[in-house]
N, C-alpha and C positions, 0 to 999 in steps of 0.2 A: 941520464947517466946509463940506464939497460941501454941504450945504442948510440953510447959512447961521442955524443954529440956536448957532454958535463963533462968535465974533472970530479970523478969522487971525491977525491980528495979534496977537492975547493969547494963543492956544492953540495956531499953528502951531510955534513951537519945542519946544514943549513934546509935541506930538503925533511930530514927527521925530525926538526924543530918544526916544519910546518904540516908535517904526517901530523905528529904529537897535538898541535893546536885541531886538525882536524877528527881526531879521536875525542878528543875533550870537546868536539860538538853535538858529539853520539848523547841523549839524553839517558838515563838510567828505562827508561823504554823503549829502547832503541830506536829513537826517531831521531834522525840530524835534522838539530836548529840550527838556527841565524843562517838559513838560508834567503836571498834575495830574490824579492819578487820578480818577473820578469817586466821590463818596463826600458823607456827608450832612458832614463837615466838613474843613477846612484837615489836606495831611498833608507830610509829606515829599518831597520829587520831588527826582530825578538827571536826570544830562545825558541820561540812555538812556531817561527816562520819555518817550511819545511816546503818543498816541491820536488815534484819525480825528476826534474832536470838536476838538481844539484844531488839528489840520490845517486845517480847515474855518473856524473863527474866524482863522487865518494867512491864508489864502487871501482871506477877507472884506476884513479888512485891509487887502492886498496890491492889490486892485481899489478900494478907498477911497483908497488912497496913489497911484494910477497917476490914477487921474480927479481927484485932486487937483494934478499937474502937477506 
């Protein structure tokens, strides 16, 4: 949507809803859970699973959501 590659208007709700779900992974100690391990396929993850790569995809996010206004 920042480069106009979206419709706001057809993918901003839709893009808030999934900010929102990713804020509500933020623990009350700031740690993001239900991060996934790195692995050749789809595994299990807990609230406690956390890695610097899905910090770093939060963080991307986070500066996509703030320039977004």
């Amino acid at each position: 949507m920042n480069n106009s590659h979206l419709d706001a208007d057809s993918f901003g709700p839709v893009v808030r809803k999934g900010w929102s779900a990713l804020v509500n992974a933020v623990g009350a100690d700031g740690k993001l859970g239900w991060v996934q391990p790195v692995g050749g396929a789809p595994d299990s993850v807990y609230e406690t699973d956390s890695h610097l790569y899905g910090v770093g995809a939060f963080l991307l996010a986070a500066s996509e959501m703030l320039q977004a206004g």
